[in-house]
C-alpha positions in Angstrom: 4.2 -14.7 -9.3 6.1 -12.3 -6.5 5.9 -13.6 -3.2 3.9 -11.5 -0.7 7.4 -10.0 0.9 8.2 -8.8 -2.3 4.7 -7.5 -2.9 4.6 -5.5 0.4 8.6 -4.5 -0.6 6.9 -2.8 -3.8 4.2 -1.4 -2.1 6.3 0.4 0.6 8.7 1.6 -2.2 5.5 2.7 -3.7 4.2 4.4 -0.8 7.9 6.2 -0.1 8.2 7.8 -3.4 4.7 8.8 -3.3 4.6 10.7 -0.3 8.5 11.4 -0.8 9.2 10.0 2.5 13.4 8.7 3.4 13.6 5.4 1.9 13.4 3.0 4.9 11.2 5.5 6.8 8.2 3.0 6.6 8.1 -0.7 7.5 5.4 -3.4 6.7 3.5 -2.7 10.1 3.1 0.7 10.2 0.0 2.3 10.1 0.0 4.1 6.9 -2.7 7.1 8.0 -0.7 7.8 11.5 3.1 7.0 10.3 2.2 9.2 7.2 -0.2 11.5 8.6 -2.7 11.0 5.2 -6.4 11.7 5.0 -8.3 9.4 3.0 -8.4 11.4 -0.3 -4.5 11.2 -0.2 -4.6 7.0 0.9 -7.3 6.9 -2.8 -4.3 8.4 -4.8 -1.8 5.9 -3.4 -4.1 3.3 -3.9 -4.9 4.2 -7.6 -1.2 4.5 -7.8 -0.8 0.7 -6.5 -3.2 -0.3 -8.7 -1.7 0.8 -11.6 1.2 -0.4 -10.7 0.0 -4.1 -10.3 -2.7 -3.9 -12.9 -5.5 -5.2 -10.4 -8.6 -3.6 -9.0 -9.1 -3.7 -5.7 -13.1 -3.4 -4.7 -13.7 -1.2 -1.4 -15.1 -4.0 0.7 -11.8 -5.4 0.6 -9.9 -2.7 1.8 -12.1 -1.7 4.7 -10.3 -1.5 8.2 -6.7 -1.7 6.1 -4.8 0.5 7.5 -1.2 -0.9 7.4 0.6 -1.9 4.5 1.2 -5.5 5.2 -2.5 -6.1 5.1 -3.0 -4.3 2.2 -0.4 -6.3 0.5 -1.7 -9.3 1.3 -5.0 -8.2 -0.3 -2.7 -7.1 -3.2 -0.9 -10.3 -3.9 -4.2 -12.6 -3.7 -5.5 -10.4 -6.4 -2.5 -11.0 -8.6 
């Protein structure tokens, strides 16, 4: 199982080549809405992106209040 630093590694290169951002442009803290400037239709597609990509499902009640990708993959790797 991939340690939740390498989780939150894969979810930020997820999150980069998604929104075609510079690779290193986003860290673990950062507040994906603000840093990225998303709405919540556009943070739905990354998610179902992420998803895929870890072959998990994550329910809405644990996602409410994420807004930062360290959180989120740290709801990511206890699903795994």
């Amino acid at each position: 199982m991939p340690s939740v630093q390498e989780v939150t590694d894969e979810v930020l290169q997820l999150a980069v080549a998604h929104f075609k951002v510079p690779l290193g442009g986003l860290s673990p803290d950062d507040d994906f809405f603000k840093k990225l400037g998303i709405d919540s239709l556009q943070a739905l597609a990354l998610l179902s992106r992420i998803e895929n990509h870890f072959h998990i499902e994550l329910p809405d009640y644990e996602l409410q209040g994420v807004t930062d990708f360290r959180t989120l993959a740290a709801r990511i790797h206890a699903r795994l």
